[in-house]
N, C-alpha and C positions, 0 to 999 in steps of 0.2 A: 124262303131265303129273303134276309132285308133288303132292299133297294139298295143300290149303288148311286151314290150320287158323285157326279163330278163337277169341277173346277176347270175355271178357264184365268188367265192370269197374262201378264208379259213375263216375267222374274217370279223364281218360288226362293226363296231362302229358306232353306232349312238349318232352322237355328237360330235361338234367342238372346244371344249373348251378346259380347261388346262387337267381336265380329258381324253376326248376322244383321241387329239393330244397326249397325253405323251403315253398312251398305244398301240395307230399304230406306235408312232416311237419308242416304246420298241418291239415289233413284227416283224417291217416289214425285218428285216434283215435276217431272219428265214420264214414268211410266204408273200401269197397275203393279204393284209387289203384293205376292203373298209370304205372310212369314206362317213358317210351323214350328211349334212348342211342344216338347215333347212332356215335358210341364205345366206349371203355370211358366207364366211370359215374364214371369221376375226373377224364374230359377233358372242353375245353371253357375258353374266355376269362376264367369266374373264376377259374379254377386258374392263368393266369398273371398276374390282376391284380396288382401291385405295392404301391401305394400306402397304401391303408387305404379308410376308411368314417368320414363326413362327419355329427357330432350335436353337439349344443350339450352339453357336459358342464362345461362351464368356466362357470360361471354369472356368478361376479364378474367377468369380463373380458371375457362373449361372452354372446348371446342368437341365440335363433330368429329373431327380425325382423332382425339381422346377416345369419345364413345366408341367412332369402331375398331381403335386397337383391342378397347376394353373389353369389346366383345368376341373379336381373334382371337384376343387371348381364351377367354374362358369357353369360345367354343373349338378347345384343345385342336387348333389346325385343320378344321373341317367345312368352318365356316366358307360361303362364298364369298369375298369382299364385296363385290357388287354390289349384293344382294344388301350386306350389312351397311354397304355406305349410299344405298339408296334409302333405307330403313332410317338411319342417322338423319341423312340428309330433309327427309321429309318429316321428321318428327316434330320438329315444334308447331310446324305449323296445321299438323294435325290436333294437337292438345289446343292451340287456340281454338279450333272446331269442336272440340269439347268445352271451352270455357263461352263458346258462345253460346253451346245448347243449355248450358244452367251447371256443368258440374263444381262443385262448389272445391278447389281446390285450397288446402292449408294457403294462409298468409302470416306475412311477420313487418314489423318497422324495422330498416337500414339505420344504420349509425347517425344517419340525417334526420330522420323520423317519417321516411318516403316507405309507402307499402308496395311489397313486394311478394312471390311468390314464395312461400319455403321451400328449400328443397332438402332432400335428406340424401345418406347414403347407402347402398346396401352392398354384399360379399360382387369382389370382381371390379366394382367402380373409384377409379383414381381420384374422383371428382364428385360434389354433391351435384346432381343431377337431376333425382327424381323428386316429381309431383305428387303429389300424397292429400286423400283428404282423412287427418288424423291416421287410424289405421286398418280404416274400413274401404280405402279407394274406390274397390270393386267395386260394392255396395249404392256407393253413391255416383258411380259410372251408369249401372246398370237400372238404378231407379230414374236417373236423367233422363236414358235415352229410351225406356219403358214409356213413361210419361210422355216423351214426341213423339213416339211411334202411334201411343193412343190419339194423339189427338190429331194427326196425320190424314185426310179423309181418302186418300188415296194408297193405302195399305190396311190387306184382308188378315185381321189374326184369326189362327185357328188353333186355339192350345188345346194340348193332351191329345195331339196325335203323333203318331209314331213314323219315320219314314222306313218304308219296307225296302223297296227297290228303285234305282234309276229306271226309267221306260226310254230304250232305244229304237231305232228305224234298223234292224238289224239287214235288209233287203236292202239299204244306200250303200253306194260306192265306199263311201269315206261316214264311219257310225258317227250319229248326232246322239242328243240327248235330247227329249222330249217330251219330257212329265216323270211323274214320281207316281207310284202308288204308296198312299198313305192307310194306314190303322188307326180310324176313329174309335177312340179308347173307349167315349162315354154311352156312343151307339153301337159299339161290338161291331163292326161292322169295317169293309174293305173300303176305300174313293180311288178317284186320280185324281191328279192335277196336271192337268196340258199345262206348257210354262215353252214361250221364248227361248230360255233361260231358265238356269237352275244351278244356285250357289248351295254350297256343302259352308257350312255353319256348324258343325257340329260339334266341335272340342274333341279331346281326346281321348284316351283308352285305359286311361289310368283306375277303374273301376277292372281291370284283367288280375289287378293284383289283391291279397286280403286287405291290407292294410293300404287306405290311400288317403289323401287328402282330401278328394275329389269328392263332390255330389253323387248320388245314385246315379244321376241324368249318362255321366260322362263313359258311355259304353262302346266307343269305337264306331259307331255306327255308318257315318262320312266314310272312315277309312274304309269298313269293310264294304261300302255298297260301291264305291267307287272301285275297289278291287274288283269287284263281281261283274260290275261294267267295261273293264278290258282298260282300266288307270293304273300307271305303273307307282309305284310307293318308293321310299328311299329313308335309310337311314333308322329303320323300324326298332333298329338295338338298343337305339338312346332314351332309354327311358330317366326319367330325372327324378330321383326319390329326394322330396323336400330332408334338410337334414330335421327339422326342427318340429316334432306335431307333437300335440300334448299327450302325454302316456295317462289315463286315465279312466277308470270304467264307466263313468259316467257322461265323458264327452270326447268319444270317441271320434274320431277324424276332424280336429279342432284345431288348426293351421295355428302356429304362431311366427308370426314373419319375421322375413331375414331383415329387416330396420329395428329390429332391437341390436341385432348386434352390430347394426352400422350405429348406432344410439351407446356402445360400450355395455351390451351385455357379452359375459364372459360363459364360455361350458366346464363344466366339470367335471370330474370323475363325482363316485358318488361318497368317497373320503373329502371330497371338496378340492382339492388337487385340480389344475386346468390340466389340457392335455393338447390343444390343437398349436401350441408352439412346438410342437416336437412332430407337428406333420409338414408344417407350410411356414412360412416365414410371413405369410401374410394371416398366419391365427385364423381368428373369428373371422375374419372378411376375406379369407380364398372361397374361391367359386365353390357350388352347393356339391358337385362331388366329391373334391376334395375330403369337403365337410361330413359329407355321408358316411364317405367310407371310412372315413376315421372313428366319428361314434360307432357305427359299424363295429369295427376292430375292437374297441375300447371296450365295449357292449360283450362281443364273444372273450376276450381275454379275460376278464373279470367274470364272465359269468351275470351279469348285471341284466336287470329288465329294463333297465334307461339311466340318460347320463342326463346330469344339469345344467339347465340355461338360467343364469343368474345377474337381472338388473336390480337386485334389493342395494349395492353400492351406491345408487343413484338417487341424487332427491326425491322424497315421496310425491309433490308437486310437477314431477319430470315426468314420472313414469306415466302418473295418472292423464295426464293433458296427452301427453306423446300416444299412449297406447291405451285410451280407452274402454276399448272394446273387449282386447284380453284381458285387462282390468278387472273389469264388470265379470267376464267369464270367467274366468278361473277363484273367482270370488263366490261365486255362486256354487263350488264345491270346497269353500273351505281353505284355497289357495290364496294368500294374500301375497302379488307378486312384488310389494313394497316392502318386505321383510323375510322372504324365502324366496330359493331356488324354485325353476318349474321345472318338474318331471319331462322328458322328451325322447322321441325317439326317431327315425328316419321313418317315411312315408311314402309309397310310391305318388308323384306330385302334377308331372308334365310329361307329352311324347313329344318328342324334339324332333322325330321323325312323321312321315305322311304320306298325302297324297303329294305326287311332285305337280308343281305350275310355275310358268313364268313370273316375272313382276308387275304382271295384270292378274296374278290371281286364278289365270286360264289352267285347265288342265291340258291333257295332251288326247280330249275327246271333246269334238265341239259342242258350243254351247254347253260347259259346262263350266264351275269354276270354282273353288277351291278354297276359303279367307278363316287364319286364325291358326288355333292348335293342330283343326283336322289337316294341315297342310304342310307342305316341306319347300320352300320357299329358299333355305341356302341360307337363312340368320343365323340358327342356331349352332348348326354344326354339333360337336359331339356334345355338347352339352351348351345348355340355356344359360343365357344371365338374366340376372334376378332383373325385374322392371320391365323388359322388353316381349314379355308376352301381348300384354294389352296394348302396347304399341304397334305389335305387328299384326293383332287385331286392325290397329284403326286408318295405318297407313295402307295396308293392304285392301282392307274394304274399300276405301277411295278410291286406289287404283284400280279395281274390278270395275267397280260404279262407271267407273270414265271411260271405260273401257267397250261396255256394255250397252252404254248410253252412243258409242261411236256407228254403233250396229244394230240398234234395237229398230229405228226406221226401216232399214233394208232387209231385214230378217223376216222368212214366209211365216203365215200361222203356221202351227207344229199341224202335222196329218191326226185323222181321229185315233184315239187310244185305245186298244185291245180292255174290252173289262178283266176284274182280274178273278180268275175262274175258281169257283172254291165246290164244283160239284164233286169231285172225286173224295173230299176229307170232311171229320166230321170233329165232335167235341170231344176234347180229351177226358181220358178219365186216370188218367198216370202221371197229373201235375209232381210229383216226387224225383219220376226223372229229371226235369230239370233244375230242381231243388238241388239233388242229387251230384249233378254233374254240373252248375253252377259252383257249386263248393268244392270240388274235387280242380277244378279249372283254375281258379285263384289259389288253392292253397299252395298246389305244385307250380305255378308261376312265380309265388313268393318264394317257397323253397331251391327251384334250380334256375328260376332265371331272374332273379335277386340281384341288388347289391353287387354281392362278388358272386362268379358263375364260374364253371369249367364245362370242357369236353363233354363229360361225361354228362354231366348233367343236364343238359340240354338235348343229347341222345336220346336222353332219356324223357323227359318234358317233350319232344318231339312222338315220340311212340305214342304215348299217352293224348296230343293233342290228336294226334291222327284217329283215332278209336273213339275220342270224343264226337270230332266229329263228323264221322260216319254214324253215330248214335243220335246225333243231333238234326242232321240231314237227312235222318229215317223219320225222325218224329214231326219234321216239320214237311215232310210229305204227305203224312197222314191227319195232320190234325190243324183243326182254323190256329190262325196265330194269335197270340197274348201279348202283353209287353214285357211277359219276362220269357218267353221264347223266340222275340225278335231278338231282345238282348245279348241271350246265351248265343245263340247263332251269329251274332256279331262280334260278341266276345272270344269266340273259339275262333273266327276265321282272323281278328288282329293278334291274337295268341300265335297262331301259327305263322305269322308274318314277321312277329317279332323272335320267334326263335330259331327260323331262317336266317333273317338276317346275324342273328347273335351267333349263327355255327360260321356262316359266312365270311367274318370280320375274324382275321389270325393276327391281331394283336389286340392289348390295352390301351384304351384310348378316351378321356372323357368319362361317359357316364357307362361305359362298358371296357368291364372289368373282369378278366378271366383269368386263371392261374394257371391256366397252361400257354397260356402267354403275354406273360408280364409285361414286354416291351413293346416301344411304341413301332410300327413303321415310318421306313423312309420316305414311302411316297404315297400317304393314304389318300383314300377319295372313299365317294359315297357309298354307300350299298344301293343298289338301285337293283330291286326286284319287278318283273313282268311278268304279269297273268301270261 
């Protein structure tokens, strides 16, 4: 058997993204951070976000109490206020924490000839608010703070490992958190990591479903480990299928952002007919469920493989500069988006629900803490608005950071760590089962707990998760783990969270949508489910 090697650390963050990175490089000047990549250290869902980052910069035209009606509203009554006008409130001066690490944010001249920030708009926002660099933001989020991280001498990368388990003190009065055991991918092989401290980075679970937006990377993993560790979850129903991903065999899970239609791109039927004035009076720019569900409908009524998102009305100089990147993309299969519509269809995109924590970030198991998608934090409520994801990345990593930083002096080393025991199993020779029951697991996620969902079919998507897995939890007793059998394991255990909560929730509300109960309630609140 190979050698176990372990790790000693203050903070492990698990997780490379705008969450993970922003919180090691708010730490590391004060502690040791280790960050884990379950990739390379560049991948991962903010590297494809699109759109921009959601802050009140326009003063004479826009305020903070704008952004968080903006966001009550489209987080259909569910939102926390707090939480969103704490979110609000700390935003701009988080994005300055981004413009001083290098992100190169869009600019323009004022009517005076003074430069300024651009800001654009997207579905849900009264007011041009968001920061945007062209319409790659993520991209250039995630290569900024890539770059500080590397040259940071006081944070340990370790990409292409995988995180298995929280390690707790299960023998303490009140469970801490204590280390991770990790899956070194490149040396087949089990670690720990002793860690202080240990942040969940991880994004979310939008890889449960066939069709997503999302990276491979994005498999629930935070949610379900944190599950497993005795973290309560909340709001697991809300899953946010982007309305808009390009329908295409050759670029498949191909985002095109909701700033085209803050920019005056129109949808259409595929007679060329628009269709979203006859669901919402705000068209193109109601929040992305709205939007879903309508292509959705429009999609089953006609029978159609996808409906059109069309800025060919717009100067060919407009589109190009504004959206170069899908430009470029969909050029490269023969799409010229300056003289045709783009094919489109809804995508499962964002989980609006998670681990629960306070507005440190904390979970409700010490020493442990929560930043980003994997978490449920009270912004989003039933449904996301567009911009305010990577915001709640970078405001929330701050307030862990501070948090973290307030306790890391007084904090014991963690006790030594149990190695992790791999005598009883051995090498698989049955890789098909999880082939198998990987595809069996997203198809029926997309079929009954989709879009629009009922009773019945989530009865039924529940029979079927449960039989997963116990199938799943057979084979990962018997056999060393993989990265696509931590996955699937992780995958089945936020599947079954999410159709809990989806039986759980007796009305329509936001991004969950059932037909045996069309109406909203009078006095909703969270779902909040406990191991």
């Amino acid at each position: 058997m190979k050698s176990i090697k372990n790790h000693s650390t203050d903070v492990v963050v698990i997780g490379s993204g705008a969450a993970g990175l922003s919180l090691a490089l708010s730490l590391a000047n004060h502690c040791h951070v280790t960050v884990i990549s379950k990739g390379a250290l560049k991948e991962g869902s903010t590297l494809y976000a699109q759109g921009g980052i959601a802050a009140v910069f326009d003063k004479k035209n826009d305020s903070i109490e704008s952004h968080v009606e903006d966001t009550l509203a489209a987080g259909a009554g569910l939102c926390d206020r707090d939480a969103v006008h704490y979110t609000a409130s700390n935003a701009k001066n988080c994005l300055k924490w981004l413009i001083e690490q290098g992100v190169p944010f869009d600019m323009e001249f004022d009517s005076k000839g003074k430069e300024r920030y651009h800001l654009t708009r997207e579905g849900g926002h009264s007011h041009r608010r968001i920061l945007h660099a062209a319409d790659a933001t993520g991209k250039a989020v995630q290569t900024t703070l890539v770059s500080q991280v590397q040259a940071h001498g006081n944070i340990t990368i370790l990409e292409q490992y995988n995180a298995i388990d929280l390690i707790s003190d299960k023998s303490a009065p009140e469970r801490r958190i204590h280390g991770v055991y990790v899956f070194n991918r490149e040396k087949d092989q089990v670690e720990t990591i002793s860690a202080k401290f240990v942040a969940l980075a991880t994004g979310g679970a939008s890889k449960v479903y066939l069709y997503t937006s999302n990276p491979d990377v994005s498999s629930g993993d935070g949610i379900a480990m944190a599950w497993r560790a005795g973290c309560k979850v909340a709001n697991m129903e809300f899953n946010q299928f982007h309305p808009t991903s390009l329908y295409h065999p050759e670029l498949q899970n191909f985002l095109i952002t909701e700033a085209m239609r803050g920019e005056g791109a129109l949808l259409k039927r595929p007679d060329g007919t628009r269709f979203m004035p006859d669901f919402d009076e705000r068209e193109e720019l109601a929040p992305r469920d709205i939007v879903a569900r309508a292509i959705d409908y429009e999609m089953k009524r006609l029978g159609a493989n996808c409906v059109y998102l069309d800025i060919s009305h717009k100067d060919k100089d407009f589109i190009i500069e504004h959206f170069p990147t899908i430009y470029a993309k969909c050029l490269s299969v023969g799409l010229d988006i300056t003289k045709e519509a783009i094919p489109v269809v809804p995508a499962a995109h964002y989980t609006c629900g998670g681990v629960m924590t306070d507005f440190n970030g904390k979970t409700d198991i010490d020493n442990l803490y929560a930043v980003g998608e994997v978490a449920y934090t009270g912004l989003h409520g039933a449904n996301r608005m567009a911009s305010n994801s990577l915001l709640e990345c970078i405001v929330f990593a701050h307030a862990a950071a501070k948090d973290i930083l307030t306790k890391i002096k007084s904090s014991p080393t963690p006790p030594e760590l149990p190695e992790w025991d791999e005598s009883r199993v051995s090498d698989s020779d049955e890789e098909v089962v999880i082939t198998h029951n990987w595809h069996e697991l997203r198809l029926f996620m997309w079929d009954y707990v989709g879009i629009v969902r009922s009773t019945k079919r989530l009865e039924r998507a529940l029979r079927r998760v449960e039989l997963l897995q116990q199938e799943i939890q057979e084979y990962y007793a018997h056999f060393r783990v993989s990265n696509n059998l931590l996955e699937l394991r992780n995958l089945v255990q936020v599947a079954e969270l999410i159709i809990r909560s989806a039986l759980a929730r007796k009305e329509s509300r936001g991004l969950h949508y059932t037909i045996d109960y069309p109406k909203q309630s009078q006095d909703p609140k969270p779902t909040i489910l406990i191991p």
